[in-house]
C-alpha positions in Angstrom: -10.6 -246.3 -214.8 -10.3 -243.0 -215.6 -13.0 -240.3 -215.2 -15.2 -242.8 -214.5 -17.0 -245.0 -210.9 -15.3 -247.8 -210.0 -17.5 -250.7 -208.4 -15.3 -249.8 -204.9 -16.3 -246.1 -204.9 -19.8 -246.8 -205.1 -20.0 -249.0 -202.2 -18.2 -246.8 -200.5 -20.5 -243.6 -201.7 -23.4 -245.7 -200.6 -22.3 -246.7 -197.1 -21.8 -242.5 -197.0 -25.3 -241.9 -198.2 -26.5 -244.2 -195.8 -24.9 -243.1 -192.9 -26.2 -239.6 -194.0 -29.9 -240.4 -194.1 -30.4 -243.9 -192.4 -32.0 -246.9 -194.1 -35.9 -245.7 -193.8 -35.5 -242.4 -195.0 -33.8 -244.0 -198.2 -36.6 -246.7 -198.5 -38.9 -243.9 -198.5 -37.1 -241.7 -201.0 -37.1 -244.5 -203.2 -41.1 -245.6 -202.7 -41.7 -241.8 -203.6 -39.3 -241.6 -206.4 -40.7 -244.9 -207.8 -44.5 -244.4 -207.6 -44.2 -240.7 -209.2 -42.2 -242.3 -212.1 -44.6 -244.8 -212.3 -47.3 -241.6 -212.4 -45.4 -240.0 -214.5 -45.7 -243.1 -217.1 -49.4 -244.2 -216.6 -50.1 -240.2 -217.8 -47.9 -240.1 -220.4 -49.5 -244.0 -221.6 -52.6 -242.1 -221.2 -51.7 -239.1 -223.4 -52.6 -239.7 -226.8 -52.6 -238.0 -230.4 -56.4 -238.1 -231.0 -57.6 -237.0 -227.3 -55.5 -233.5 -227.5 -57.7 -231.9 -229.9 -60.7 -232.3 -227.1 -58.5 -231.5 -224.0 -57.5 -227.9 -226.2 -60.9 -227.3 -226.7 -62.4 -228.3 -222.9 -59.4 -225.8 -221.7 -60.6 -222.9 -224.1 -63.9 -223.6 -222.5 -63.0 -223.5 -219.1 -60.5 -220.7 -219.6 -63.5 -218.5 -220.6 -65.9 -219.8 -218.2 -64.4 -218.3 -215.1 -63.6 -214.7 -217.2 -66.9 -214.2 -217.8 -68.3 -215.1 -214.5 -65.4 -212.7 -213.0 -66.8 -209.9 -215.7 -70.5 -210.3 -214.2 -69.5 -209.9 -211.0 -67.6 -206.7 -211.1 -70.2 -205.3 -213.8 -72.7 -206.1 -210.5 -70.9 -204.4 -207.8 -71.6 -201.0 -207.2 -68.7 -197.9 -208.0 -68.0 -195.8 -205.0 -68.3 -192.3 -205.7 -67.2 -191.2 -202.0 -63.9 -191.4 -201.9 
């Protein structure tokens, strides 16, 4: 084939790979890789057209929330005047 993986160089890539990292680490790797994709998935399921409008405007409301409990407290704390 050319420019492309024949069946005997991807054996013999994965005997490399395994050799390289050992059998658990790979069966970790791909636990991890599989339960973020599955993640990944349930919030993008989860993500729809008619709930964005509401998340937009909980974030605005948020956003501002913490500004002007940050304004408050440096309008509360005295200037110094002695240095």
């Amino acid at each position: 084939m050319m420019g492309g993986i024949s069946v005997t160089q991807l054996l013999i890539l994965l005997v490399i790979v395994m050799l390289v990292f050992g059998t658990k680490r790979l069966r970790n790797i791909g636990s991890d890789l599989g339960s973020a994709v599955k993640g990944f998935r349930k919030g993008i399921e989860e993500e729809s057209p008619d709930k964005e409008p509401e998340k937009l405007a909980n974030a605005e409301k948020s956003s501002t929330e913490p500004q002007a409990k940050e304004e408050k407290a440096t309008a509360a704390r005295p200037t110094d005047t002695n240095v």
